[in-house]
N, C-alpha and C positions, 0 to 999 in steps of 0.2 A: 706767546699768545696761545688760549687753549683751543682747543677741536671744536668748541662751540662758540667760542668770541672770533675766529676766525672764519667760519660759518653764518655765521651772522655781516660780518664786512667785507667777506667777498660777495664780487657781482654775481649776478644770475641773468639767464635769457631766458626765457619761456617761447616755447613755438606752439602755435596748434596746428596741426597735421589735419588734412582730410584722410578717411580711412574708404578704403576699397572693401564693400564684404564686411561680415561678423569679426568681433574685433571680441576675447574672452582674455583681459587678461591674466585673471588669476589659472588659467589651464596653461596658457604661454611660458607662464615665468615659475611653476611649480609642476611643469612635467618630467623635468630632467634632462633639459635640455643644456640646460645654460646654470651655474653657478655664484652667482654671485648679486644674486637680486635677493628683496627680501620685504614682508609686506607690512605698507604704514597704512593702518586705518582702510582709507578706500582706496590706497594708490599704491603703486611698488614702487621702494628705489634700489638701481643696481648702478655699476661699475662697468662703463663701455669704452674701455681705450682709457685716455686721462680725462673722460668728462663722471661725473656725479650726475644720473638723470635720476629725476621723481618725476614716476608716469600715471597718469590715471588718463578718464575717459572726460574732457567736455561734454561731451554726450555723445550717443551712439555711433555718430559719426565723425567723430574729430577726438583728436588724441592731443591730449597735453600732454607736452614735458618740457619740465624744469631741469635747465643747465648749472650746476657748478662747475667749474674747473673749464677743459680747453671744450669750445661751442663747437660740434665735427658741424652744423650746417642742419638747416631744415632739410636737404638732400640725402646727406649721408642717414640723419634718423630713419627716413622713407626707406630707404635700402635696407636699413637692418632691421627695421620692423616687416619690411615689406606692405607696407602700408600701400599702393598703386597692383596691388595683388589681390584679388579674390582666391582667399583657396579652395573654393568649395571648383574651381575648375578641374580640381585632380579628377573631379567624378568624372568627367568628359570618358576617361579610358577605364571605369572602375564603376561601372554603373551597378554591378550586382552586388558593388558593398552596401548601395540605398536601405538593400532589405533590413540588414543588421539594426536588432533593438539598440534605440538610445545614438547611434552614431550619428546623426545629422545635427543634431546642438554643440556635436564635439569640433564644428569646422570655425569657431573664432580661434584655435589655436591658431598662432603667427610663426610660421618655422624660423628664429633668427637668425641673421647673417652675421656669423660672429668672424672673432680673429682665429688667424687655423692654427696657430700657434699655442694661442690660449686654449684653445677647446683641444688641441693633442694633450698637451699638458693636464688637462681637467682627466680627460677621460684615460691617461695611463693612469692617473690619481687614485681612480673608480674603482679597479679591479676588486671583486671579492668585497664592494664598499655598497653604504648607500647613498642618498643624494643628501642626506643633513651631514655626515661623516666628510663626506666631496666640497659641501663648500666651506667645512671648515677650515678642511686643507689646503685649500683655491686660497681661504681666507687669508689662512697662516702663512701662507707663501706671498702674496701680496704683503702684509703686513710688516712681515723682516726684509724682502728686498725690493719692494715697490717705492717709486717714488710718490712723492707729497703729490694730490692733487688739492689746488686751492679751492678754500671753500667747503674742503669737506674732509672729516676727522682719515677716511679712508686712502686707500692707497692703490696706483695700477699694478696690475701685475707683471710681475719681472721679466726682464728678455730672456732667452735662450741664453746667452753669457752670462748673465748672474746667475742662472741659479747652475750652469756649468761648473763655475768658479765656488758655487753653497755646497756642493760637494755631496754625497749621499748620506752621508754621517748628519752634517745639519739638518739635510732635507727631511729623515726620518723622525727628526724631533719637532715637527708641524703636522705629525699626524699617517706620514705615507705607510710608514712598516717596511714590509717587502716591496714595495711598490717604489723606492727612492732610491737604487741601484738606475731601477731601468728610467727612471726622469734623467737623473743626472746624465748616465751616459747617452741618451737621444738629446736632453739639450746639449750635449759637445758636437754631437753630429749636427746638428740645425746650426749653433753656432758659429760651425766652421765653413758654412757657406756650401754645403756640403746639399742646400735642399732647395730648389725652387717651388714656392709654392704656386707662383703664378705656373708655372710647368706643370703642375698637379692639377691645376685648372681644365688647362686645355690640352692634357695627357689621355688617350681612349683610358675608360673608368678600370678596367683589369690591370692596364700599366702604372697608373696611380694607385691603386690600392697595392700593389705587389710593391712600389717604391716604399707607402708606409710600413708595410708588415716587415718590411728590411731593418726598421726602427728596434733597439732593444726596447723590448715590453710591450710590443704593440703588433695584437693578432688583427685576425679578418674584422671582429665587433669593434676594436676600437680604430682600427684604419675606415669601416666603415660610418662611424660616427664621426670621423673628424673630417672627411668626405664629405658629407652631409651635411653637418651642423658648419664646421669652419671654412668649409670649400663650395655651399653651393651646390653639388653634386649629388642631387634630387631622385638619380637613377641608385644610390645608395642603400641597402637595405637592411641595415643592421639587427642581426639576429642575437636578443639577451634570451632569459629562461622566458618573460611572456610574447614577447613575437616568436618564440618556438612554438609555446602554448597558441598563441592563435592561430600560427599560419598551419598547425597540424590540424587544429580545428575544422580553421575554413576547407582545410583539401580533404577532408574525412579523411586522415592519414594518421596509425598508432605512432609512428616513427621514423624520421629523412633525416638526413643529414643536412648541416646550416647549407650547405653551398645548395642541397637541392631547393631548400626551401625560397633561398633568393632568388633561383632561376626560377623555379613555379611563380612568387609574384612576380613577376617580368609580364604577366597579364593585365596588373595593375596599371602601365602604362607607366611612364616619363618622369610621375608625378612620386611612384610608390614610396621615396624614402618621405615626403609628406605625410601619407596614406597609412607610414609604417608606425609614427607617432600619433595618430590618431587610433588602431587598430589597439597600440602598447597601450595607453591610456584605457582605453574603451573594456580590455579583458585584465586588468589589474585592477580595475574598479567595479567591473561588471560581473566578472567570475566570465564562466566558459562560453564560447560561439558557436552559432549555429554553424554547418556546413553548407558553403555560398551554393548557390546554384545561379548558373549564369544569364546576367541580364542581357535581353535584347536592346542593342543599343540604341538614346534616344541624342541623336545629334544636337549637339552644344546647351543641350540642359545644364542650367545654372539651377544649386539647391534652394 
């Protein structure tokens, strides 16, 4: 059977979701966050676990998506859109970012709740990379060791065991370079039971990030992205060349180093690794920021 006669006689589910808050998805799924999504017409379709979703907007407030392959639940999509989340609540602790030209259309971004597996793996991927380069290699790696998801030409992406056993020699001819030594050898360490990420969960955020950075190939930026993006861990603040560029910005500062610069947003409040992808967005497309000056706080203002 081919990829499109198989696609055509597998089932499908459709849910509509109610959406909490500004819902933008094309900032969501092309900020570089997440990998593996890609845009049809007015809808995106990406790769979540073994299901095949096509998402777009019923209207402003409700979110369709279309299932092939295994239905994780209307539940599960809510959680990993965060769809029952307004994010514009990160202002709550971050009031004097209001000022900033253009930031307040930027809050339909959806920070997704990915697999922390997959998103470690993406993001040692990334090094020295960009984001079309990243999901090719996401792609290619899916591709030779994912299994079939029905319903759709595509494929999941592989456990920590396979691509242990794909070895760095394979792994390098899907694109990684130098980057396929330290995948391979982290996925033998995750393989071997060697990593709880539920313990990364409910680990204080300095003892989980110190556990990742033990990972070969994986510093403070990408222990802190996979913190964030695969763990949930919102107190995250990952610093690339434009969160340096901004957050020097905002503090009227020529030059800090990254750890200072994560402990200066700690002003941001609870919310900042949200606040941090809105800020990266906002000065990669904007060019340079003003230097914040601080807002008198206005109790549970919603944007």
């Amino acid at each position: 059977m081919t990829p499109d006669a198989s696609r055509r006689d597998a089932r499908t589910v459709r849910h509509v979701l109610p959406v909490s808050g500004p819902i933008d998805l094309d900032l969501t799924f092309s900020c570089g966050q997440a990998f593996r999504w890609t845009r049809e017409g007015s809808a995106w379709r990406g790769i979540v676990g073994s299901a095949d979703l096509l998402v777009s907007l019923a209207d402003p407030a409700r979110l369709s998506v279309v299932v092939s392959g295994h239905d994780p639940g209307p539940e599960a999509l809510v959680r990993y859109f965060r769809l029952d989340q307004d994010p514009r609540a990160h202002l709550e602790h971050a009031e004097e970012l209001r000022a900033l030209p253009g930031i307040l259309p930027l809050f339909g971004l959806r920070l997704l709740e990915q697999d922390p597996w997959e998103t470690l793996a993406s993001f040692i991927s990334s090094a020295a990379s960009n984001i079309q380069k990243i999901g090719r290699s996401v792609e290619g790696m899916a591709e030779r060791w994912g299994h079939p998801i029905p319903g759709s030409p595509r494929k999941t992406f592989p456990d920590p065991a396979t691509l242990a056993g794909a070895g760095a020699a394979r792994l390098r001819a899907t694109g990684l370079g130098f980057r396929a030594p330290y995948l391979a050898r982290s996925a033998r360490v995750v393989a071997a039971g060697e990593f709880s990420w539920e313990g990364l969960r409910a680990a204080p955020y300095e003892e989980a990030r110190a556990a990742l950075t033990a990972l070969p190939g994986v510093g403070p930026k990408i222990a802190d992205c996979t913190l964030l993006f695969g763990l949930g861990r919102l107190e995250a603040y990952p610093v690339d060349r434009w969160i340096r560029r901004a957050t020097l910005e905002l503090w009227s500062r020529r030059r800090a180093r990254d750890e200072d610069l994560s402990r200066w947003a700690e002003r941001f409040g609870p919310g900042r690794g949200y606040l941090q992808q809105i800020l990266f967005h906002l000065r990669r497309t904007q060019g340079p920021l003003p230097p914040l000056r601080r807002a008198i706080p206005r109790a549970k203002r919603i944007a």
